[in-house]
C-alpha positions in Angstrom: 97.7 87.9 129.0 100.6 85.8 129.8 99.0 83.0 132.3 95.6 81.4 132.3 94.5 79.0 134.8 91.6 77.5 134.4 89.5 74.2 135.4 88.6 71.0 133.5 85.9 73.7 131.8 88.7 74.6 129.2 89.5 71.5 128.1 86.7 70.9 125.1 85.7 73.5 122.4 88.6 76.2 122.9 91.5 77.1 120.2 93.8 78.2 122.8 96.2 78.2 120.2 98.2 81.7 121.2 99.5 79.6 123.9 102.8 77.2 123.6 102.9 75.9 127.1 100.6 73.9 129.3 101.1 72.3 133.2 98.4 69.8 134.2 98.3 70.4 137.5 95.7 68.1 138.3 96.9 65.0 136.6 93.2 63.1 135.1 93.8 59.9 135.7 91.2 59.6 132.1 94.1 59.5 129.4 91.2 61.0 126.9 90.5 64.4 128.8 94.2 64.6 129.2 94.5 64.8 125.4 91.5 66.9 125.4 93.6 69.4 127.4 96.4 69.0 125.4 94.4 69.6 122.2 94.0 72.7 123.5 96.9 74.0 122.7 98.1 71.8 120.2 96.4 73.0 117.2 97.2 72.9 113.5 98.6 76.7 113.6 96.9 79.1 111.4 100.0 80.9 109.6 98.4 84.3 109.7 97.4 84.3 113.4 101.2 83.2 113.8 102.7 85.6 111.7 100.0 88.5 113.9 101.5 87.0 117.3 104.4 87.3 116.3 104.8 90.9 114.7 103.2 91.7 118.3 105.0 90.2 120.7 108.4 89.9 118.8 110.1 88.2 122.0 107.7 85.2 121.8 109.3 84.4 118.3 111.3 81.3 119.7 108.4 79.6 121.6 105.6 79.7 118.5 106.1 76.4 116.2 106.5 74.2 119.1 104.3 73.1 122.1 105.4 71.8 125.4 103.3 70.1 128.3 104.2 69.2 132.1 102.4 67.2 134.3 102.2 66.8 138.3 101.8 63.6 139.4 99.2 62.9 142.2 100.2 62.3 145.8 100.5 58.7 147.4 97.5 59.6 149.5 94.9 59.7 146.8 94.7 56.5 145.6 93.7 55.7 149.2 91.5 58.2 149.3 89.7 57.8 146.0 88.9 54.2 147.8 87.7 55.0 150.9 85.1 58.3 148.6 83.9 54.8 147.3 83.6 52.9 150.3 81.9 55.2 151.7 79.5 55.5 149.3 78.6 52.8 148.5 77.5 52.2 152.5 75.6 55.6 152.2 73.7 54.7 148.9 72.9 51.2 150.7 70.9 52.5 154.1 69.4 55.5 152.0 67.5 52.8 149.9 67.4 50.5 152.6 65.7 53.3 154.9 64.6 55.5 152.3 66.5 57.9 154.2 67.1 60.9 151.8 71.0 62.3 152.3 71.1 65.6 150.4 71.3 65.7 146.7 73.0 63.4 146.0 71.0 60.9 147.7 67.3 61.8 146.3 65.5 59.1 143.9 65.5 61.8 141.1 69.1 61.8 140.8 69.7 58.0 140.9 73.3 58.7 142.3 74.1 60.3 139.1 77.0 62.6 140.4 78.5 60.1 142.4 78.7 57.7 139.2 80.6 60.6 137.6 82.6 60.9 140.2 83.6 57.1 139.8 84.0 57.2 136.1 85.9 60.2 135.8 89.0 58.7 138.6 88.8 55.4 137.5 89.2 55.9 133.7 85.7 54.9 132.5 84.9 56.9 129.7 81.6 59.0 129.7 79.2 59.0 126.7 80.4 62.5 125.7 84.3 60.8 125.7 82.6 58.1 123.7 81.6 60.1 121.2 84.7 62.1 120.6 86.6 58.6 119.8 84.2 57.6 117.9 84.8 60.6 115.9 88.9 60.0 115.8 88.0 56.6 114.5 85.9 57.9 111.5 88.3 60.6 110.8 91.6 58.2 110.7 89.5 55.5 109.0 89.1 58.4 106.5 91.4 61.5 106.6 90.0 62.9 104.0 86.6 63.0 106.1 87.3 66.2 108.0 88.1 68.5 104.2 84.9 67.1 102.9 82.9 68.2 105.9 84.0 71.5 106.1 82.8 72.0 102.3 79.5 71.1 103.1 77.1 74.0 102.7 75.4 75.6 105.5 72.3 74.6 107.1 72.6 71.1 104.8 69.9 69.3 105.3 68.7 65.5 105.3 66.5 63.2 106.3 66.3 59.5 108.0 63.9 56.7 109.5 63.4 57.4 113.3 64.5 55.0 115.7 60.8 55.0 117.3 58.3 54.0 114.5 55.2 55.8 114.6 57.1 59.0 115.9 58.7 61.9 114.4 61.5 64.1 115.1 63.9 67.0 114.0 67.4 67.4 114.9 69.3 70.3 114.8 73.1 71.6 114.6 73.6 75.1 116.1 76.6 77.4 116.4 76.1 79.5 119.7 78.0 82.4 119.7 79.6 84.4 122.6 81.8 87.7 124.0 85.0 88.0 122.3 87.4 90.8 123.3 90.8 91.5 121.7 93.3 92.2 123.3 93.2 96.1 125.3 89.3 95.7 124.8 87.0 95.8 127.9 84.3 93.4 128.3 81.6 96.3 126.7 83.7 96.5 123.5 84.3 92.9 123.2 82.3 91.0 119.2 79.9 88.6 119.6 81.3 85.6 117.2 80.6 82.2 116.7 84.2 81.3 117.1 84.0 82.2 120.8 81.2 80.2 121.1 80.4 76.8 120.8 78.3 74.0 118.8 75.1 72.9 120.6 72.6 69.7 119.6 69.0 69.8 119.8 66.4 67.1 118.7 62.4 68.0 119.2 60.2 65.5 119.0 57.2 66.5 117.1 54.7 64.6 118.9 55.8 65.5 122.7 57.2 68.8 121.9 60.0 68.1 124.5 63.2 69.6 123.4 66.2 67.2 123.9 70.0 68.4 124.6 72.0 66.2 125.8 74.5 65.1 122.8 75.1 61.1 123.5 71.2 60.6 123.5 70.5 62.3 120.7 73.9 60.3 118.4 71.3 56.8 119.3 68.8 58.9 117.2 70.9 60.3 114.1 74.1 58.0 113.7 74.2 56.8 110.5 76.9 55.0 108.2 76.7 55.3 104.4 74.9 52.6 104.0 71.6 54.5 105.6 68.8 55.2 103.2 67.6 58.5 103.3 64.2 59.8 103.7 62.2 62.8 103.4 58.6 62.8 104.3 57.7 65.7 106.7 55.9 68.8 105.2 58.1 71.6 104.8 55.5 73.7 107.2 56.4 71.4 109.7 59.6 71.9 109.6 59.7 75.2 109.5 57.9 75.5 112.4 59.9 73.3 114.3 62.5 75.4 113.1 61.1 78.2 114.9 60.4 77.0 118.4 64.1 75.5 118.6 65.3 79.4 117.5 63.1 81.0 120.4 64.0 78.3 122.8 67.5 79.1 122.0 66.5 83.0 122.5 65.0 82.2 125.7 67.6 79.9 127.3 70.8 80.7 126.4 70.8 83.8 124.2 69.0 85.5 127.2 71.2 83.5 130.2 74.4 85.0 128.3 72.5 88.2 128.1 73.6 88.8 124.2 72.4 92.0 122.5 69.8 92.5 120.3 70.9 91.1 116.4 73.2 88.7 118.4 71.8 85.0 117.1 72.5 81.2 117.0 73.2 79.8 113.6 72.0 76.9 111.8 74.9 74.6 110.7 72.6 71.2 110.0 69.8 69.6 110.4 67.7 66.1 110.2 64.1 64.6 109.9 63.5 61.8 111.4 60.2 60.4 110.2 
């Protein structure tokens, strides 16, 4: 494969690092998801994948070692645009909760104008919780370089344990790998390995009294951010947490394991995981 295009999609959770070259053809106007993107290809080089490339493709020898990026520039017009998207918004959102005058999706009480705050955030540079967190992350790991070494010699499936945030409730969070379809190169999509490099890392936190099964990564940091200054504690039974264990696996089985229709011995994998009693 010599080109890839691709949307905003690629521009978290890929090592795209056989590549040396990357356009931006949609400029973001978010500085973070434009390093994001450039991350991408960026990468601290593994010497044997370069050394593989390049006994491969022998011609590319020159371009490995370096990266280069290019960026278009958005038109005049959008800035103007952009403004008026907001104007216009803004009047719609007003009569629907004037009227209570429903206007498609985007307009209904369940979404609170969600998508349209999204829109807003990503053109005008205000960074989303997700952004948030990935900063707050490059500030740990430049506080403390050698942060990132120690982590990766942490066992697997470590375990701990912490005060909740709701007294009187309990919870477990959760640190899976997801894998997903790889396929080398002259492989068809039926011979391609299921690895957990292809895939990605997914959060969940159950909460032991509801049973409710949380995903979404920048509510669940409120619950299991902690500095090293945070006591640890270890209360609930080790039944309990095996079970809870459990229903996160087949939840995983029957969401996405079954969505990405992966074959049978094909399973997530536990990196970490938390009580929070």
């Amino acid at each position: 494969m010599r080109v890839l295009i691709a949307t905003d999609v690629l521009s978290e959770g890929l090592n795209l690092q056989d590549a040396t070259r990357l356009i931006n053809y949609d400029l973001h106007w978010n500085p973070v998801r434009l390093m994001q993107r450039i991350g991408r290809v960026d990468r601290r080089m593994d010497p044997e994948i370069e050394a593989q490339i390049v006994a491969d493709h022998p011609a590319q020898k020159k371009l490995r070692g370096t990266t280069a990026y290019w960026n278009f520039l958005p038109p005049d017009e959008l800035d103007e645009l952009l403004r008026l998207f907001k104007t216009v918004s803004k009047k719609t959102l007003r009569i629907s909760r004037t009227f209570g005058i429903e206007g498609k999706k985007l307009l209904t009480p369940d979404d609170d104008y969600q998508a349209l705050r999204d829109f807003t955030d990503a053109y005008e540079g205000t960074l989303s919780p997700l952004e948030a967190m990935h900063l707050e992350l490059q500030a740990l790991l430049n506080a403390r370089p050698e942060l990132e070494k120690e982590l990766q010699l942490l066992p697997g499936r470590v375990f701990s344990g912490k005060h909740n945030l709701k007294p009187g409730t309990r919870a477990v969070f959760f640190c899976f790998g997801l894998p997903a379809r790889q396929a080398g190169e002259g492989q068809s999509e039926d011979q391609a390995q299921w690895t957990l490099e292809a895939g990605y890392v997914q959060w969940y936190l159950l909460e032991l009294t509801t049973g409710n099964i949380l995903e979404e990564a920048p509510h669940i940091a409120e619950f299991i951010r902690s500095t090293h200054e945070t006591a640890r504690s270890c209360e609930i039974a080790k039944s309990t947490l095996k079970e809870a264990r459990e229903k996160v696996e087949k939840h995983i089985k029957n969401s996405y394991l079954k969505k990405v229709q992966a074959p049978i011995g094909v399973e997530s994998v536990l990196k970490a995981w938390m009580e929070l009693n």
